[in-house]
C-alpha positions as CSV (number, residue, x, y, z in Angstrom):
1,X,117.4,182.0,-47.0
2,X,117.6,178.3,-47.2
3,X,115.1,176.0,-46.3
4,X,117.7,174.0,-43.8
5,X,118.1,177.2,-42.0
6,X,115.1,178.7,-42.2
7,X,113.7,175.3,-40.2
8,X,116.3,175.7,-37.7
9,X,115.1,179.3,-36.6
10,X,111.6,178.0,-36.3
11,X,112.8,175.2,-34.1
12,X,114.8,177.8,-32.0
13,X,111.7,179.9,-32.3
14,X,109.2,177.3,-31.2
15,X,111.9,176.4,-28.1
16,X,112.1,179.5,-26.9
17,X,108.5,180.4,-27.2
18,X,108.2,177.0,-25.0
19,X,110.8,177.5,-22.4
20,X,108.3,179.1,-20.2
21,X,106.0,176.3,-20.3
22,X,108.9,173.8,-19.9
23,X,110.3,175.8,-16.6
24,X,106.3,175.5,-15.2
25,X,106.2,172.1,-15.9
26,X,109.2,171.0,-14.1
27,X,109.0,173.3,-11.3
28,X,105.0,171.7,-10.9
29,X,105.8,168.8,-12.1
30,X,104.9,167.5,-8.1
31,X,101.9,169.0,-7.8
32,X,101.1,167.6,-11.4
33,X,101.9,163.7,-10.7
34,X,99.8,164.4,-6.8
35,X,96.7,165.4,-8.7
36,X,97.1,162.8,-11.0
37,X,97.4,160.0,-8.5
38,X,95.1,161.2,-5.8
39,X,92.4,161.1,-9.0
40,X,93.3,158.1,-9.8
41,X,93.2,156.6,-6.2
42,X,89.6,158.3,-5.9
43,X,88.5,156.8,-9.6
44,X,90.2,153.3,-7.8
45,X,88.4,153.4,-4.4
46,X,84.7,154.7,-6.5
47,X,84.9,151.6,-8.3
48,X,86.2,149.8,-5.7
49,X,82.9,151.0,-3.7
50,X,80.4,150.4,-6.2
51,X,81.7,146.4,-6.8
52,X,81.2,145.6,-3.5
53,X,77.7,147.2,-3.4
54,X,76.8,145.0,-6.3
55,X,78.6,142.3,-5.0
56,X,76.5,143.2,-1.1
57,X,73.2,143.8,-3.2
58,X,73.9,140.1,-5.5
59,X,74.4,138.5,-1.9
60,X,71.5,139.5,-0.1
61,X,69.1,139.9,-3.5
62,X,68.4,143.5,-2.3
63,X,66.1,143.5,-5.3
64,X,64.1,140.4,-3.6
65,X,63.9,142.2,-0.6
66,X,62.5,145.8,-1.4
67,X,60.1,144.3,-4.1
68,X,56.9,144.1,-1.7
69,X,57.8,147.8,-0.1
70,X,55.3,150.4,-1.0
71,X,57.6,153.6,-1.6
72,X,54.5,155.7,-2.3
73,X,53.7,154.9,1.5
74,X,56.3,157.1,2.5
75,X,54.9,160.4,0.2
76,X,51.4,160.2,1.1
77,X,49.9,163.6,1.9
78,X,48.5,162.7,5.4
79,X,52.2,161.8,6.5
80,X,54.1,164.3,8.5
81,X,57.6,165.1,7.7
82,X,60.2,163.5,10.1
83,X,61.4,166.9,10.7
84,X,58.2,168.6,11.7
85,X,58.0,165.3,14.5
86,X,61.1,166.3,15.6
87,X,60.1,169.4,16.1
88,X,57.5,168.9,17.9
89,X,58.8,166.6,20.2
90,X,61.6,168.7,21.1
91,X,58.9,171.5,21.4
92,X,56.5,169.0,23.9
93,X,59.8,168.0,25.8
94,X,60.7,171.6,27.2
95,X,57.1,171.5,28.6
96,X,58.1,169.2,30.9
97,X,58.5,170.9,34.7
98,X,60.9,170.4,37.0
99,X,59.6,169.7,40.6
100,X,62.4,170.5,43.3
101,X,65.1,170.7,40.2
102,X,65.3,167.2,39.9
103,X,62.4,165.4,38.2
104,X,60.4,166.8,35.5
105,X,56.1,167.0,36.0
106,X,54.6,165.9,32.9
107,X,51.0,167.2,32.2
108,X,49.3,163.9,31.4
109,X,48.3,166.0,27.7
110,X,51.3,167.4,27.1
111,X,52.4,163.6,27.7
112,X,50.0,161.8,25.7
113,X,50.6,164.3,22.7
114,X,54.6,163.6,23.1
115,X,54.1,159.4,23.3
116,X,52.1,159.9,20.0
117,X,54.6,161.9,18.3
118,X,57.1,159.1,19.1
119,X,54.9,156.7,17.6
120,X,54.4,158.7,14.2
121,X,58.5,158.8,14.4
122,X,58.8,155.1,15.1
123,X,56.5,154.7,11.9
124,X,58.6,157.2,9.9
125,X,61.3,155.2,10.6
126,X,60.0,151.9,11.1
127,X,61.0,151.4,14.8
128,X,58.9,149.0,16.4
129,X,57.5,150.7,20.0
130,X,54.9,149.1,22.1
131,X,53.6,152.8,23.9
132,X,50.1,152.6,23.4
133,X,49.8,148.8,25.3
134,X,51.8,149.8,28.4
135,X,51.2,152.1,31.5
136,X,53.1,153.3,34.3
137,X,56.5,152.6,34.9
138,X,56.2,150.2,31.7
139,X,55.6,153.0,29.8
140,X,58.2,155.3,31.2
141,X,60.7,152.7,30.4
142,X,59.5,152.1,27.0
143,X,59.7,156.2,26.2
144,X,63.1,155.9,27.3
145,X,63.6,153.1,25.3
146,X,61.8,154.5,22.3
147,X,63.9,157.8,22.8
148,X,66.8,156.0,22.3
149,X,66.6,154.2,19.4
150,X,65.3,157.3,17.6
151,X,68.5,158.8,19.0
152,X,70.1,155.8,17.4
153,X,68.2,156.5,14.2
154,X,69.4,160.0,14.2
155,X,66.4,162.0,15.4
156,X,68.8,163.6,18.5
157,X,66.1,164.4,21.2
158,X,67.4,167.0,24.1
159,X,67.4,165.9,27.7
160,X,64.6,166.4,30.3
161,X,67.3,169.5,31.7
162,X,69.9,171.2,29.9
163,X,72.7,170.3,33.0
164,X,72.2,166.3,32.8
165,X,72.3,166.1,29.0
166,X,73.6,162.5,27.8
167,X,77.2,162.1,28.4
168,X,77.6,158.9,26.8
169,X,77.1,158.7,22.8
């Protein structure tokens, strides 16, 4: 056989081993160039993300600012997880009873053990709550208050009666 020839039937060879391959390729050629450019547009918008935290964390000298914070603070032993205070303040709010349906009777325990829960949770999360300094209606405003800032925080508290939960969020 001649050399000439015998390179041609490898090529032919080689082609038609291929041909499935080639067929794939064109028929998923869309799917293909999709995954590509999604990727890329991912890669784009990650890097595009971490320059303008860099660029945020240059402009306010983030460093600067969390140098004097005492991280160990937050994992000493005597500090109780933000989810057991949740917990328990959902917990010491269904002990709230309702007199005629419409306002809940607070047991003045039950009450001082829930305003000190909301102060560990406004430490935890460094919301600044005046409960121990006020009394009366002061007070019920600033739980209310309080409440809804650790709502605003994230900590989702349930309402004083399952029918007048919060409609506005």
């Amino acid at each position: 056989m001649e050399p000439g020839r015998a390179l041609l039937l490898i090529l032919a060879f080689v082609a038609m081993a291929s041909l499935p391959a080639v067929i794939a390729l064109v028929f998923c050629a869309d799917e293909i160039i999709d995954r590509v450019a999604c990727g890329y547009a991912e890669w784009r918008e990650r890097r595009r993300e971490r320059r303008t935290i860099a660029r945020l964390d240059h402009a306010v000298e983030a460093d600067a600012l969390t140098r004097d914070i005492d991280l160990t603070a937050l994992d000493r032993p005597d500090r109780r997880p933000l989810e057991e205070l949740a917990v328990d303040l959902r917990r010491l709010r269904s002990h709230g009873v309702g007199f005629d349906g419409r306002q809940p009777v607070w047991h003045p325990m039950v009450l001082k053990a829930y305003d000190d829960r909301l102060r560990l949770a406004c430490q935890a999360l460094g919301i600044t709550e005046h409960l121990a300094e006020l009394a009366g209606v002061d007070l019920e405003l600033e739980r209310v208050r309080v409440e809804g800032l650790l709502h605003a925080a994230g900590l989702a508290l349930p309402a004083a009666r399952a029918s007048h939960r919060q409609r506005h969020h």
